[in-house]
C-alpha positions as a Markdown table, in Angstrom:
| # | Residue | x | y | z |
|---|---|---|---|---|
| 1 | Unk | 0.0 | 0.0 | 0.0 |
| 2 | Unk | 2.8 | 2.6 | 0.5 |
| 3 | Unk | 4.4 | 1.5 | -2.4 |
| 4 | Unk | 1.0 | 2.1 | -4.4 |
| 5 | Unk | 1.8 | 6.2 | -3.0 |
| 6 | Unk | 5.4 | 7.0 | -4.0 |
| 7 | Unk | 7.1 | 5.4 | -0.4 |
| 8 | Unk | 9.7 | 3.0 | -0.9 |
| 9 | Unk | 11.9 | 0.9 | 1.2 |
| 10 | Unk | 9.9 | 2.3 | 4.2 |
| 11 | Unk | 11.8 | 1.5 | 7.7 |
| 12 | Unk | 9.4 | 0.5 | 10.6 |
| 13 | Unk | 10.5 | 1.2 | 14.3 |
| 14 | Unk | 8.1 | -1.0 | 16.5 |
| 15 | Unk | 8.1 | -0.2 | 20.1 |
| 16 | Unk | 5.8 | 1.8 | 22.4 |
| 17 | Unk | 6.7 | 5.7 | 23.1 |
| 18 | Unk | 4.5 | 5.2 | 26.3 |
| 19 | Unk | 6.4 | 2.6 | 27.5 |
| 20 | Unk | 9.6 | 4.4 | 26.9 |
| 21 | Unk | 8.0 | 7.4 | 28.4 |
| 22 | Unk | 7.4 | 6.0 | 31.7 |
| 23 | Unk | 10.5 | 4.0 | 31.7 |
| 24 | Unk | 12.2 | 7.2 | 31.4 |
| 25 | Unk | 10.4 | 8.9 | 34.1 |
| 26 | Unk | 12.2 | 6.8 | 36.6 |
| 27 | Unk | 15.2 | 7.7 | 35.6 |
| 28 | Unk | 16.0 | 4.5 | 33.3 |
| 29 | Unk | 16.6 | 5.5 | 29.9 |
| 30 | Unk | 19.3 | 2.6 | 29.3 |
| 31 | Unk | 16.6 | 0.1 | 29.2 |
| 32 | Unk | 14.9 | -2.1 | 26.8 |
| 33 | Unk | 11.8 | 0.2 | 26.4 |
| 34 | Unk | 13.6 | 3.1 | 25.3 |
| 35 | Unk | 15.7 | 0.8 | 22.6 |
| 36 | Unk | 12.5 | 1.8 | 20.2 |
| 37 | Unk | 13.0 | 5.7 | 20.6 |
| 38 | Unk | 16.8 | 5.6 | 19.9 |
| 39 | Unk | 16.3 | 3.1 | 16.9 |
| 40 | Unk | 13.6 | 5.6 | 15.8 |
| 41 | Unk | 16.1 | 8.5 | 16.3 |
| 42 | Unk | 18.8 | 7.1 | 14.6 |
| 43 | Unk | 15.9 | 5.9 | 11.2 |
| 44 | Unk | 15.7 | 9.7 | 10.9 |
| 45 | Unk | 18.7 | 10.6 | 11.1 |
| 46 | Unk | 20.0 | 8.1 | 8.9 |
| 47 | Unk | 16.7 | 9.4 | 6.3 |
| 48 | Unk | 16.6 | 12.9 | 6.3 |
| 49 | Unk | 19.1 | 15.6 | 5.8 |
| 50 | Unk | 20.3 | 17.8 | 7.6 |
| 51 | Unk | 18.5 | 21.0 | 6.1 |
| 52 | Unk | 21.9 | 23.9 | 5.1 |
| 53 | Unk | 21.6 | 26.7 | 7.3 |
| 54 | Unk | 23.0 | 30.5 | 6.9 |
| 55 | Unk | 24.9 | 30.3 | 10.3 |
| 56 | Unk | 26.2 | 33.8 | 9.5 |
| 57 | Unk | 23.3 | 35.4 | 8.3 |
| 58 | Unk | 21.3 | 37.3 | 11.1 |
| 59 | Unk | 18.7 | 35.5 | 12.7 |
| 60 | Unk | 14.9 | 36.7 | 12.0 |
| 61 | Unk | 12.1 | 35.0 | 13.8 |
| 62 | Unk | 8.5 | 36.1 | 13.0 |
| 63 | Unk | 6.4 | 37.5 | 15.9 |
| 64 | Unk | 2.9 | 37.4 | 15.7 |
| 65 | Unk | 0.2 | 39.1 | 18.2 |
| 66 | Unk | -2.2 | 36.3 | 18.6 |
| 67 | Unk | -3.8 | 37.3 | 22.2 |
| 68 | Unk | -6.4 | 38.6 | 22.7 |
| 69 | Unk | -8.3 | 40.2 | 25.9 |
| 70 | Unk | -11.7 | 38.5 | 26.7 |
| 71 | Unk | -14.2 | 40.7 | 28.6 |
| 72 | Unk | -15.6 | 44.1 | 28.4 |
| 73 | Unk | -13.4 | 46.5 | 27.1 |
| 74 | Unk | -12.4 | 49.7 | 28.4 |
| 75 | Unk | -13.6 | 52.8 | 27.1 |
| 76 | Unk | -12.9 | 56.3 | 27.4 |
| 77 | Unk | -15.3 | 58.9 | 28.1 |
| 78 | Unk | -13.7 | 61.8 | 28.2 |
């Protein structure tokens, strides 16, 4: 089936991200559950490239206003 939409040689990574999670919460990340995250790690690394960044370009990171104040609004009177 992902063959029939372009994806080739597809690696799987079976292992439970829950598992690993709560492995990891007790301070175990050496154990077998966690095996499935760093296999998973090391499938994307090995799969997609490292994008080329302008290191000595200046760095520009788009701010947008996206609150907004519930309630009554002030007004004015004067």
């Amino acid at each position: 089936m992902l063959a029939q939409h372009g994806f080739k040689q597809v690696q799987f990574v079976r292992g439970s991200a829950l598992r690993a999670l709560e492995q990891a919460l007790t301070g175990d990340v050496q154990g077998p559950a966690t095996e499935c995250i760093k296999e998973l790690l090391a499938a994307l690394d090995q799969h997609i490239p490292e994008p080329n960044r302008d290191l000595l370009a200046p760095f520009f990171m788009p701010v947008e206003d996206d609150s907004t104040e519930g309630g009554c609004s002030e007004q004015n009177d004067s």
